[in-house]
C-alpha positions in Angstrom: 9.5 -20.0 -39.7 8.6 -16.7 -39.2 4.6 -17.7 -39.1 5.4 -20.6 -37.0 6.3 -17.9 -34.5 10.0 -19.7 -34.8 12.5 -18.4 -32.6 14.2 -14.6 -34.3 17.7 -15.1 -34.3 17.2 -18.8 -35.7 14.5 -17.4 -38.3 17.4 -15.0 -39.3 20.3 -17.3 -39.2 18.3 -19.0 -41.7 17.5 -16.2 -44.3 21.3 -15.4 -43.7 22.9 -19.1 -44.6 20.0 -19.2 -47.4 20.8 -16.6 -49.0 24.1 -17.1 -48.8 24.1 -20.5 -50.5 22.5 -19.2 -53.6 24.8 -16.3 -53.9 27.7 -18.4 -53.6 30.5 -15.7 -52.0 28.1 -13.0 -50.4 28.3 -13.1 -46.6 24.6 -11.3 -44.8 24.1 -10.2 -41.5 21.3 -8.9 -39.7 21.3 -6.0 -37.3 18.6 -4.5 -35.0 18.3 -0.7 -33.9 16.4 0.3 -30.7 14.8 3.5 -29.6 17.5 5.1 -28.3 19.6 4.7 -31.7 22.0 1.6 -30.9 23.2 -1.1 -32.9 22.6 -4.8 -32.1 23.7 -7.4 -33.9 20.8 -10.5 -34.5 22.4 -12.4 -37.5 25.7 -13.3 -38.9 26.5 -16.8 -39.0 29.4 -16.3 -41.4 31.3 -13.6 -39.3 33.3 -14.0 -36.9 32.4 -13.1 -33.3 34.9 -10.8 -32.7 34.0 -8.5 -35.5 30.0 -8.9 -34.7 31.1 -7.6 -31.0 32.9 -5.0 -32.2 29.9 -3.4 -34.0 27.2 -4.6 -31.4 26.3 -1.2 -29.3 27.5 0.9 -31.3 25.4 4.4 -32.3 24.0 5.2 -35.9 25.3 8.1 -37.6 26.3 9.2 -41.3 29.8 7.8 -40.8 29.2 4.6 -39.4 30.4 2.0 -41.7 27.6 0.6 -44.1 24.5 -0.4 -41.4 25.4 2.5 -38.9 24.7 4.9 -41.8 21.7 3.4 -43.2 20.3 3.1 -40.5 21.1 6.9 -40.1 20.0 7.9 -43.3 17.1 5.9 -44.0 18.2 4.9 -47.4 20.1 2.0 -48.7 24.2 2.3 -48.7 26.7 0.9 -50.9 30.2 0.6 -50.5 32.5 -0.9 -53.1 35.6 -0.5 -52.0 35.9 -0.6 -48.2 39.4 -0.2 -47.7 39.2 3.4 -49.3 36.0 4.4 -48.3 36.0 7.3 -45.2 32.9 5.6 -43.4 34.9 2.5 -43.0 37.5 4.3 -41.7 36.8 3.1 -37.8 36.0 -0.3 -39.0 37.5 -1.9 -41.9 40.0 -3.5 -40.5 37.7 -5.9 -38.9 36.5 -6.9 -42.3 39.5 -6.9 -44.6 40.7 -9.5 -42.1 37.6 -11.3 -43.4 37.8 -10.9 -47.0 35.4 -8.8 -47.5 36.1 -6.0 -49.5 32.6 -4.4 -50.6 29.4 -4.0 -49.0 25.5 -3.0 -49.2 23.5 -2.5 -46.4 19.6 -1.6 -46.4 17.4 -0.3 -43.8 14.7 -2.5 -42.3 11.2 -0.6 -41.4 8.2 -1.1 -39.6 4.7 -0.7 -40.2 5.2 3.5 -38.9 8.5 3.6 -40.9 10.9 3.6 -37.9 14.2 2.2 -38.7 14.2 -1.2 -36.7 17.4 -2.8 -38.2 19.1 -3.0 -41.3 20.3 -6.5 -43.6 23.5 -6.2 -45.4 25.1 -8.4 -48.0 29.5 -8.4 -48.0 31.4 -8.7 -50.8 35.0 -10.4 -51.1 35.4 -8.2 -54.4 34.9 -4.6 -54.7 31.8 -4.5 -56.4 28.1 -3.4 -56.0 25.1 -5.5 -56.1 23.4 -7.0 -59.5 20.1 -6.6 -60.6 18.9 -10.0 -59.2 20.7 -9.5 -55.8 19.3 -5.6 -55.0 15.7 -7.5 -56.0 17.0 -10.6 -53.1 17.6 -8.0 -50.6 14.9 -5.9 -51.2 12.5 -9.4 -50.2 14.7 -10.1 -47.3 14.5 -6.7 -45.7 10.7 -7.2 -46.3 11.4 -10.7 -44.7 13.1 -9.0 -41.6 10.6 -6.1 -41.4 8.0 -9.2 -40.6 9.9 -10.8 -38.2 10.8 -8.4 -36.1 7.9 -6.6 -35.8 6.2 -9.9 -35.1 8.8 -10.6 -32.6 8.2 -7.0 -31.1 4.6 -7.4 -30.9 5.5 -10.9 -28.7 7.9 -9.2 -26.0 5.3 -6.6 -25.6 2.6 -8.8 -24.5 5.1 -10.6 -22.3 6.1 -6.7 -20.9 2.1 -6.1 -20.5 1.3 -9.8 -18.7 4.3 -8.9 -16.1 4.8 -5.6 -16.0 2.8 -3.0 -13.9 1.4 -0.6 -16.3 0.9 2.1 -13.8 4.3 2.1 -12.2 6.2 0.5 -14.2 7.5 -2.1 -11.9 7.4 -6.1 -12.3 4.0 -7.4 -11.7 2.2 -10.1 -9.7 2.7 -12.8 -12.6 6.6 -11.9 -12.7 6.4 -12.0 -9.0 5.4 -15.4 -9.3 7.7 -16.5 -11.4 10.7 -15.2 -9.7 9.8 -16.9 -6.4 9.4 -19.7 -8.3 12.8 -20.0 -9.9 14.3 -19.5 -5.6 15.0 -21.9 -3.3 14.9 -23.0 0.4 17.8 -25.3 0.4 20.4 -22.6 2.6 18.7 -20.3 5.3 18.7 -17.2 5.1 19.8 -16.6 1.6 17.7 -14.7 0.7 14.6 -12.4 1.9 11.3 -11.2 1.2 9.6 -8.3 2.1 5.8 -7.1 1.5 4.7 -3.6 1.7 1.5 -1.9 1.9 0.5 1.2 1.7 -1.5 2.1 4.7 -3.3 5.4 3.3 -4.3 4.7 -0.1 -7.9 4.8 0.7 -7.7 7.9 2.3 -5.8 9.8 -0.7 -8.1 8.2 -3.2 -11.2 9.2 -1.0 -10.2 12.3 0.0 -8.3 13.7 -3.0 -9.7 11.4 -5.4 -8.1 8.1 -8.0 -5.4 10.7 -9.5 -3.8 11.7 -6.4 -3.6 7.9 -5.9 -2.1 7.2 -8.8 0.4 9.6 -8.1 1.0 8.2 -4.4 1.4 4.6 -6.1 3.9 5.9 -9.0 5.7 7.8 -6.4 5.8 4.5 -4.0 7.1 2.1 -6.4 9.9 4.7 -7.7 11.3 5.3 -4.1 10.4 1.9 -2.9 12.6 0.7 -6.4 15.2 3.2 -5.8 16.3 2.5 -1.9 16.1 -1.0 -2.7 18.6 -1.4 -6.1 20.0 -3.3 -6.9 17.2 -6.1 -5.6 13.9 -5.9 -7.3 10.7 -4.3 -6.4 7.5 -5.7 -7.8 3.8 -4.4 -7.5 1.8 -6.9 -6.3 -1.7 -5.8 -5.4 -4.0 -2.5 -5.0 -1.1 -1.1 -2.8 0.9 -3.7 -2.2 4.6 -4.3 -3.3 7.1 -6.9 -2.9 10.7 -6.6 -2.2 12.5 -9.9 -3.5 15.9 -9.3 -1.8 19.8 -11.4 -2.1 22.2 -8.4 -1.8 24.6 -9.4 0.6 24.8 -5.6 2.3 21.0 -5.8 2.5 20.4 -9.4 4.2 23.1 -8.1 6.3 20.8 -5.3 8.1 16.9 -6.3 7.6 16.0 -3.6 10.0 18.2 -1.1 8.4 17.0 -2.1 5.0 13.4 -1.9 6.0 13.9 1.4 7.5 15.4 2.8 4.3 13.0 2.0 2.7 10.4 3.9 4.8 12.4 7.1 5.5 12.3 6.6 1.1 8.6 6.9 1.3 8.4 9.7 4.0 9.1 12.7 1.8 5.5 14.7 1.5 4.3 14.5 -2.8 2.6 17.7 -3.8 -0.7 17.3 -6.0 -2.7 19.8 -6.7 -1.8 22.0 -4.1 -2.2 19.2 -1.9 0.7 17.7 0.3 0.4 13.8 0.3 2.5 12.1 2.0 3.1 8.0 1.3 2.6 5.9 4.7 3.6 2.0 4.6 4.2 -0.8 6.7 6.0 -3.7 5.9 6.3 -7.6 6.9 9.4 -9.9 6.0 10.4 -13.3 6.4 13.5 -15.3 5.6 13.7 -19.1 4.2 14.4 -21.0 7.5 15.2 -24.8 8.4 12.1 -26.9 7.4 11.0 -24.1 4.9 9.8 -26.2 1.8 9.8 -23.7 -1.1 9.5 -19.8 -1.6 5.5 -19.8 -1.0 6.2 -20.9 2.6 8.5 -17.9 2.9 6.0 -15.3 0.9 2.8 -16.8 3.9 5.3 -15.7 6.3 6.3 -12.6 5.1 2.2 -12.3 5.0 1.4 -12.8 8.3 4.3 -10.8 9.4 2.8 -7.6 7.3 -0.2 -8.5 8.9 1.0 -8.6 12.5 2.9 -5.5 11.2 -0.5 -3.8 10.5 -2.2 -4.6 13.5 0.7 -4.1 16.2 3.4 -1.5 14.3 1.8 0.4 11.1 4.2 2.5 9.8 6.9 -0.4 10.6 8.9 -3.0 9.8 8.2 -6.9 11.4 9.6 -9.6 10.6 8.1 -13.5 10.7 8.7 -15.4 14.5 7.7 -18.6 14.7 3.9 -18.3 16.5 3.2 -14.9 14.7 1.0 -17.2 12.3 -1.2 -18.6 15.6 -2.2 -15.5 16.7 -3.1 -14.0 13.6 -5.0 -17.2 12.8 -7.3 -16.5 16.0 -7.7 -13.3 14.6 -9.4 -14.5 11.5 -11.6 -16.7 13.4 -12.7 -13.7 15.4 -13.1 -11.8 12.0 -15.4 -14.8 11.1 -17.3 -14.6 13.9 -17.7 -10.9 13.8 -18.4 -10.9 10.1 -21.4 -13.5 10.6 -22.6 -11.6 13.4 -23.1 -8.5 11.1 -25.0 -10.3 8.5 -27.3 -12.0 11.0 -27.9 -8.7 13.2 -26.6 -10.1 16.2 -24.7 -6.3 17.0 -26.2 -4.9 19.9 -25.7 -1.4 21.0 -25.5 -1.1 25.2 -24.9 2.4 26.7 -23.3 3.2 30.4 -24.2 6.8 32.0 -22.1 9.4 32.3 -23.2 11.2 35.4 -22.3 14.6 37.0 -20.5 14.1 40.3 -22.6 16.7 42.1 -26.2 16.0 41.0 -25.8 12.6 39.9 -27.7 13.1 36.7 -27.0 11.7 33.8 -25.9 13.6 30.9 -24.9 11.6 28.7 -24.0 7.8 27.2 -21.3 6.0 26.2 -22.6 3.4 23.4 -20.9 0.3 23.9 -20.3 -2.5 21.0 -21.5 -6.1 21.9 -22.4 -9.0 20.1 -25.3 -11.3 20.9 -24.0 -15.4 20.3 -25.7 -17.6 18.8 -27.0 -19.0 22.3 -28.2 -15.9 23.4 -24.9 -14.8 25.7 -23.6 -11.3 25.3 -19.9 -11.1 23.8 -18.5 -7.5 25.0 -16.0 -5.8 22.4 -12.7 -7.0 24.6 -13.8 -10.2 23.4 -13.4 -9.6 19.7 -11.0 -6.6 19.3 -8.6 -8.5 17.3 -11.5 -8.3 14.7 -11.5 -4.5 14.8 -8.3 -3.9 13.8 -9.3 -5.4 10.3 -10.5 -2.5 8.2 -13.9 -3.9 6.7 -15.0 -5.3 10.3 -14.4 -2.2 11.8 -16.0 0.3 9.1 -18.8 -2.1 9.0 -19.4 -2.3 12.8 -18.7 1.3 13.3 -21.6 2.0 10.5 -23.9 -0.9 12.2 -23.5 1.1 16.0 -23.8 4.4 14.1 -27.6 3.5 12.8 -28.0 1.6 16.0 -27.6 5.1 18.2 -29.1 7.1 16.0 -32.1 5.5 15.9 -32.2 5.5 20.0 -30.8 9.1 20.3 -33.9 10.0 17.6 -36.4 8.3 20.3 -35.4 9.8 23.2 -34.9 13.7 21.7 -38.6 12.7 20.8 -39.6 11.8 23.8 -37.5 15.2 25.3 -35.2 13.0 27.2 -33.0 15.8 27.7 -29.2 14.2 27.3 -26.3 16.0 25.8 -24.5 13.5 23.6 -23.7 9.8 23.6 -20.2 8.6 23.0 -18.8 6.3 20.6 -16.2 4.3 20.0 -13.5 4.6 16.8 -10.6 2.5 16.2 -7.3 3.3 14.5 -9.0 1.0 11.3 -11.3 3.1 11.5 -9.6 6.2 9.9 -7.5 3.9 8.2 -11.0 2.9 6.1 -11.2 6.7 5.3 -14.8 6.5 5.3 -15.9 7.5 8.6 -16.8 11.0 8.2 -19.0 9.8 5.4 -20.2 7.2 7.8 -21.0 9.5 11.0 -22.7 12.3 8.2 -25.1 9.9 7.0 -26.0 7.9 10.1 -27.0 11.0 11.9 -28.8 12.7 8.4 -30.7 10.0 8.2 -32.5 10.5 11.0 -32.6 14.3 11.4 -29.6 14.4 13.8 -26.8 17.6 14.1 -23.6 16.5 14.2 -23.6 18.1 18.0 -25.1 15.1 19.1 -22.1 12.8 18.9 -19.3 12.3 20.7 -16.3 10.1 18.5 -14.6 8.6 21.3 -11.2 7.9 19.9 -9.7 4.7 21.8 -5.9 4.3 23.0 -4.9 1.8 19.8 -6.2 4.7 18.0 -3.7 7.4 18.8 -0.6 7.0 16.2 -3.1 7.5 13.9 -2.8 11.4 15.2 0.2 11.9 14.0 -1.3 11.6 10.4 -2.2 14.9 8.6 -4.7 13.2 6.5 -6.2 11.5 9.6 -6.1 15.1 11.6 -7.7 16.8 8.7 -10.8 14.2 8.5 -11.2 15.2 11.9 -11.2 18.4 11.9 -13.3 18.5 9.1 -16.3 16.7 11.1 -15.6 19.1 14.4 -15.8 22.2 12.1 -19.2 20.5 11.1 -20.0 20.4 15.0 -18.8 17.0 15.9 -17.2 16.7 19.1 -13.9 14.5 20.1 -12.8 12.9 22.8 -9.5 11.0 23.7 -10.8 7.7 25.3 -8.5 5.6 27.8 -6.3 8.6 28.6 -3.4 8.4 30.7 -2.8 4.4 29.3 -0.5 5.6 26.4 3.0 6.2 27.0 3.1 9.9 25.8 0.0 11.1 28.7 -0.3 14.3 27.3 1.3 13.8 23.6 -2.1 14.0 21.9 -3.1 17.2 23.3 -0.7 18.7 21.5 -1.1 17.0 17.8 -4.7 17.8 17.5 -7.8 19.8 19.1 -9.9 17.6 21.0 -13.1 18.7 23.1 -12.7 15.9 25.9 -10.5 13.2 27.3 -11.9 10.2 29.5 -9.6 9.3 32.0 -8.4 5.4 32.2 -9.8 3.3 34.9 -6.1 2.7 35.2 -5.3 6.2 36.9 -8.8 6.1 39.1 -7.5 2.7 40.5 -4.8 4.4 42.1 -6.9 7.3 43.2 -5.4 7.8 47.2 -5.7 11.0 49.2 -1.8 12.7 48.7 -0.9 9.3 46.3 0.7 9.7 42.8 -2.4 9.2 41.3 -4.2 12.3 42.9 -1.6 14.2 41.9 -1.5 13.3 37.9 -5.1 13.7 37.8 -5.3 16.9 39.5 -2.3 17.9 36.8 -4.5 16.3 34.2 -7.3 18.6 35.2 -5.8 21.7 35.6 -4.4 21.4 31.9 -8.0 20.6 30.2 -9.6 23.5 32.6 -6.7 25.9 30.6 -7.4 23.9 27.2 -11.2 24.4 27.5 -11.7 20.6 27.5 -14.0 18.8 29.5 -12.7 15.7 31.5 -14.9 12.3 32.2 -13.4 10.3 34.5 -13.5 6.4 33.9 -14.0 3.2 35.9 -15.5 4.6 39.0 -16.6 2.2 41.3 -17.4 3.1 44.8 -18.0 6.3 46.9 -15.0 7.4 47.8 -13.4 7.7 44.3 -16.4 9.9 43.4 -15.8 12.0 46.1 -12.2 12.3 45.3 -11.9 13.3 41.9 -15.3 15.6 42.8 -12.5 17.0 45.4 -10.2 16.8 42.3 -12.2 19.3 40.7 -13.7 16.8 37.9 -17.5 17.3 37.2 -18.2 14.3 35.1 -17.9 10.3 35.7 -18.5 6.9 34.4 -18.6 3.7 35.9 -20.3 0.6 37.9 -20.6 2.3 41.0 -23.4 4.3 38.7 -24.7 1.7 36.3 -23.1 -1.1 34.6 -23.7 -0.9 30.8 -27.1 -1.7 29.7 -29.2 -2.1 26.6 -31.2 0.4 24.9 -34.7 -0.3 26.6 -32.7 -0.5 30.3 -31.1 3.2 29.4 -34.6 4.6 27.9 -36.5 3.1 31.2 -32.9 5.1 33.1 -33.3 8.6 31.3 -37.5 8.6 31.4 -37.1 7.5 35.6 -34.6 10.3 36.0 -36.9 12.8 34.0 -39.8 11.9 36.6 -37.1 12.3 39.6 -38.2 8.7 40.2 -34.7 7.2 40.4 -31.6 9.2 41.0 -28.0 7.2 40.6 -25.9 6.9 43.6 -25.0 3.4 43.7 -24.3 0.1 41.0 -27.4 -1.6 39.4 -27.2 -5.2 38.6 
């Protein structure tokens, strides 16, 4: 049985009743130890059930009946009289009951000599084992040794195929399972959460793979604490699932969900470093016309993946239509992702032109994307691709070479212009490559760093609340790189990411230049806006200017520096050479729109 790979307790029932019938009135049993000391009963098919409960969970010592002491000793016991004997003391009432009035017990061992369990033969006369019976238990506890090593060696393979070796937790393939085993028959009985870390990336590249490890083990530990008693499992790179049917917490979603987070938000020192774990999470209930449990995990998918793109750092949860949208994502992703293999990303630049002279002084690089019929895509057209982290560290590293190379042309050609502009995204930092990216771009074509401009967008902004995030940042502008805030004034907070980081610029929306009116509203916020960059030291571009009279106004305003089609719509990179070498011959100066 036992090489079979038969089941254990039916392998030791066996030995038990077989030994048993050649001894004629012996009665065997079989008990296991663990690691922390405890008895366990396997084997006794002769006892009765009362007694064997009596003994399960009980602790070893060197008064503990015949196994308990054994096992405690590490040497065979023999009691002949249990009715007399003080290690029976506790426990012989259980088994005079029985008729059993003697009793040898021997410990089992493994391969290291641990005490795994122990195999005992009663007596129902007091008297010690013969010759032939020590030699029978001898090959039994032999017998057991096997088996339960064998059997130990099996649930440890089935701990390693679904258990997560690095935290601990249940694993993808126990995931599985357990969805597996739930249905969809009632709504709402149950729930689903998946989380993912959103700055894994970041700690491993920034701090390297043992800080995130750390973050990881620390994740699944307070993840698996604020959500007992349902179960956590780690399902990917830094991803986890929540499988959840407590009552209190299907109650509250929200409240669950933002348990969970505040769990995660307590900072984790390594190595002098303070890491601190940031996640977002996507759920989804069963609902009428819900199938099975794979329907529900999709949903709880694209809800993480709405989650991602709409609330990082929160909690969403599945509405019908989520799935649409996010589907016309991925088709944009496609298109995106095929553009960048067949070099159809184009880099087009728009002036940015001193009020007084008219000069330019600078460019904004613009992303577009060339179709396959020759049309010209701008970036509004495909943003839902950028918030996808590959795209958008693979674009941004595409427009990166793409300016370099024309900012290398025209410094050769002493086209005197101070820096060109371009665009991040909040995927960008959460890549946590784009330091690397901007370093190598610009050293690969004899570039300094005070060349660029980072131009970081409106969606981009929550993302300055992140130490990591503001550290990366302020690593580059130590190096010389300058930052702006791009679309100022659209957020809700206007002046919010002044204060969470240094910035060397802000652009001000189109949306406040619209509503440019002498003694209007607008006037007055832009005139606040640049009073407070004139006492930050920060220079101000204004956005979106379209005609004459908003030039003159913010000129009025006091702002130096603007951008828009009443100066040149964007163009490509032959258009803005042919701009910068006609301005350098004073052949062209820009006062109004090109086509």
């Amino acid at each position: 049985m036992i090489a079979k790979g038969a089941d254990l307790k039916a392998t030791a029932d066996r030995l038990c009743l077989e030994i048993e019938a050649l001894g004629g009135d012996l009665v065997c049993s079989v008990l296991t130890v663990d690691a922390e000391g405890y008895l366990h009963s396997l084997s006794a098919p002769s006892l009765e059930e009362d007694y064997c409960a009596a003994i399960d969970g009980l602790m070893i010592g060197p008064d503990v009946g015949c196994c308990g002491s054994a096992a405690y000793w590490r040497k065979p016991v023999v009691v002949m009289d249990i009715a007399g004997d003080p290690r029976w003391a506790q426990f012989k009432d259980g088994a005079l009951s029985q008729g059993l009035r003697a009793c040898w017990s021997t410990p089992i061992f493994d391969e290291t000599k641990e005490v795994i369990g122990t195999f005992a033969i009663y007596f129902r006369e007091a008297r010690g084992p013969t010759d032939a019976e020590q030699a029978m238990v001898d090959a039994c506890a032999d017998l057991c040794s096997i088996a339960l090593e064998r059997h130990g060696r099996v649930l440890e393979r089935e701990r390693r195929a679904n258990v997560d070796m690095l935290t601990g937790l249940a694993n993808r393939a126990a995931f599985t399972t357990a969805l597996s085993h739930l249905s969809c028959a009632e709504p709402g009985a149950w729930a689903l959460f998946i989380l993912d870390l959103d700055n894994l990336k970041v700690i491993n590249d920034s701090f390297g793979h043992h800080a995130g490890d750390l973050l990881l083990q620390a994740a699944g530990s307070r993840t698996e604490e604020a959500a007992a008693p349902d179960r956590v499992f780690r399902i990917g790179g830094d991803e986890f699932a929540v499988l959840i049917q407590s009552p209190e917490a299907l109650r509250d979603l929200d409240h669950f969900s933002t348990t969970i987070l505040h769990s995660l938000a307590e900072p984790l020192h390594c190595n002098g470093h303070a890491i601190v774990p940031r996640a977002t999470i996507g759920g989804a209930v069963p609902a009428p016309g819900d199938h099975d449990a794979e329907t529900v995990r999709q949903n709880a998918d694209f809800a993480l993946y709405h989650a991602k793109e709409t609330n990082r750092g929160g909690f969403v949860r599945y509405w019908p239509g989520i799935d649409t949208r996010i589907i016309h994502r991925i088709a944009a992703i496609r298109d995106v992702d095929a553009a960048l293999r067949e070099g159809r990303i184009e880099a087009h630049y728009q002036p940015v032109v001193r009020f007084d002279t008219r000069e330019i002084v600078a460019m904004e690089a613009l992303c577009r994307l060339r179709m396959a019929n020759g049309g010209i895509l701008a970036a509004a057209a495909f943003r839902e691709a950028t918030t996808d982290v590959r795209i958008a560290t693979e674009l941004t590293e595409r427009m990166l070479d793409l300016v370099a190379r024309d900012m290398r042309e025209w410094i050769d050609q002493q086209i005197p212009i101070d820096h060109i502009g371009i665009n991040v995204s909040l995927a960008n930092f959460h890549g946590g490559r784009l330091d690397q990216q901007i370093a190598a771009a610009l050293a690969a074509h004899g570039l300094p760093l005070k060349h660029l401009v980072i131009e970081i967008t409106e969606s981009a902004y929550p993302a300055l609340r992140d130490e990591t995030v503001i550290q990366a940042v302020e690593t580059l502008r130590l190096k010389g790189l300058r930052v702006a805030l791009d679309d100022f004034g659209t957020g809700g907070g206007l002046l919010m990411p002044l204060l969470t980081m240094p910035v060397d610029m802000i652009k001000i929306d189109k949306i406040l230049v619209d509503r440019l009116a002498p003694g209007g509203a607008g006037a007055a916020v832009i005139g606040g806006l640049l009073h407070t960059a004139q006492e930050l030291d920060i220079a101000v571009v204004a956005e979106g200017v379209e005609n004459e009279l908003q030039a003159a106004q913010l000129a009025g305003l006091g702002c130096r520096l603007g951008q828009g089609y009443f100066f040149s719509k964007p163009v490509d990179g032959a258009s803005a050479t042919h701009l910068l070498l006609a301005q350098r011959g004073e052949e062209v100066v820009l006062k109004k729109s090109r086509p």
